[in-house]
N, C-alpha and C positions, 0 to 999 in steps of 0.2 A: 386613527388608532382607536379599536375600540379594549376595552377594560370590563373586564371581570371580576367580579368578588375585591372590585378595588383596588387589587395588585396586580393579577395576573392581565398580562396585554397581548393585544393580537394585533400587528402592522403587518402589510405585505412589504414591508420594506429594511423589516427587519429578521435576521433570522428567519428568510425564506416562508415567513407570514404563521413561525411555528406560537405557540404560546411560550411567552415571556415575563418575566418579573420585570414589574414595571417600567415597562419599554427600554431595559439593560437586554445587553445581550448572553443572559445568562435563562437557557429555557427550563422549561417547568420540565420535561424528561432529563433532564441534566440532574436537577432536583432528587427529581424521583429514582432515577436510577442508583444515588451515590445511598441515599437511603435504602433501595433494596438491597442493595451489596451491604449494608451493616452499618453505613456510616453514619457516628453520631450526630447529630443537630449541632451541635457545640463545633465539634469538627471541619462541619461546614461553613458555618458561621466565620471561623478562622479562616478558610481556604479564601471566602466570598466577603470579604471584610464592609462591602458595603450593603449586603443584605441584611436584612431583621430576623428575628424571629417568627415572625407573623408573615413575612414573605412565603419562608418552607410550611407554615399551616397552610397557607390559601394554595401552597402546591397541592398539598394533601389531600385539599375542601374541591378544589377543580378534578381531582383526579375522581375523588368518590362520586362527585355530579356528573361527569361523564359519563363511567359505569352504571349511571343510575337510568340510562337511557336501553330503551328496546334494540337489540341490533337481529340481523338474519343473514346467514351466512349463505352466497352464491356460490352454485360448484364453478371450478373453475373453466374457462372455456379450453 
């Protein structure tokens, strides 16, 4: 299992090897999505009773260091 920013985890054995908070099965797009759709921190916190608050930041902190990488888009075949 390797670990990211300390919370977020990556197993192939878990969550189809997707990125994870700390090796739960609760991924970091789950995260992020409930937050794009509106949903408060506090909100989630309740739904996810065993996460922190500093879990949803390191979602936030892996999603911005993603995007911070060069990509190039192939036409399709």
């Amino acid at each position: 299992m390797g670990y990211i920013f300390d919370r977020i985890t990556v197993d192939s054995d878990i969550c189809n090897g997707k990125p994870t908070i700390r090796g739960k099965r609760i991924t970091v797009q789950t995260i992020l999505e409930f937050l794009s759709a509106g949903e408060d921190i506090n909100e989630i916190l309740k739904q996810y009773p065993s996460l922190e608050y500093d879990d949803i930041m390191a979602c936030l902190k892996f999603a911005a260091e993603f995007l911070d990488r060069k990509f190039s888009l192939m036409p399709a075949s």
